[in-house]
C-alpha positions, 0 to 999 in steps of 0.5 A, spaced: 624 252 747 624 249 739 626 245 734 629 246 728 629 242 723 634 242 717 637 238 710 631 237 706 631 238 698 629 234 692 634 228 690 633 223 685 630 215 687 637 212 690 639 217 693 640 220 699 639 226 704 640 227 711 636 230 715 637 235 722 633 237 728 636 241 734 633 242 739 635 249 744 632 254 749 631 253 757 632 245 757 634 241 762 634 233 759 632 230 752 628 224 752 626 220 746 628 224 738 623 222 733 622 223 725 615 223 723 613 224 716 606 227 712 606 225 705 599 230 701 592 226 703 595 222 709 596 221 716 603 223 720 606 217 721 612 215 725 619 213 721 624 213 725 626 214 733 632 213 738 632 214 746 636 217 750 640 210 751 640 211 743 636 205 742 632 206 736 626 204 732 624 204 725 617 203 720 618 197 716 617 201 710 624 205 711 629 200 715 635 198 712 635 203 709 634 210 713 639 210 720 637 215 725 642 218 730 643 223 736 648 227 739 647 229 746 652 234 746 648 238 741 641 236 741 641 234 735 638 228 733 639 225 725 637 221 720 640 219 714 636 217 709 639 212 703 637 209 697 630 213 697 625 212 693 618 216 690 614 214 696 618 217 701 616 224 698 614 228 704 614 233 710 618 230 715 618 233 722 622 232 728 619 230 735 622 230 741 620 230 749 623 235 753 624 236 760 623 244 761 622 249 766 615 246 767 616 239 766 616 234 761 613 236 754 612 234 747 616 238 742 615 239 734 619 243 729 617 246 723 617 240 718 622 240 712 620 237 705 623 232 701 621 231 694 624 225 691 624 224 683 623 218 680 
């Protein structure tokens, strides 16, 4: 069981990237999908998530501005990140809890970095 995240780069402040993260292997059920970020220096914190009912959830620095999603059919949970700026500049992970084989767990990928240019 993995997840892989994908979709970040470098952009300039006001523009836009959009993140994926799959998730595969022996899964029976996915639960809440998350994104994280860690910029260099600073503690991971949340930024984004969605239930399995795609309820959804964001840090106050990126709402209104960043939109989280998810297709069940693919595993796959988004996030569509408009109109960013210098201090969103960070490795971005995907989380997701995942019932296996073995029961449910937490799940991380491998990050992604996004770098934005002022």
């Amino acid at each position: 069981v993995q997840l892989q995240a994908s979709g970040g780069g470098l952009v300039q402040a006001g523009g836009s990237l959009r993140l994926s993260c799959a998730a595969s292997g022996s899964i029976f059920t996915i639960g809440r999908m998350d994104w994280y970020r860690q910029a260099p220096g600073k503690q991971r914190d949340l930024v984004a998530g969605i239930s399995s009912t795609h309820i959804t959830n964001y840090a106050d620095s990126v709402n209104g501005r960043f939109a989280i999603s998810r297709d069940n059919a693919k595993n796959t949970v988004y996030l569509q990140m408009n109109t960013l700026k210098p201090e969103d500049t960070a490795v971005y992970y995907c989380h997701a809890v995942l019932q296996t084989v073995g029961g449910w767990f937490d799940y991380w990928g491998q990050g992604t970095q996004v770098t934005v240019s002022s």
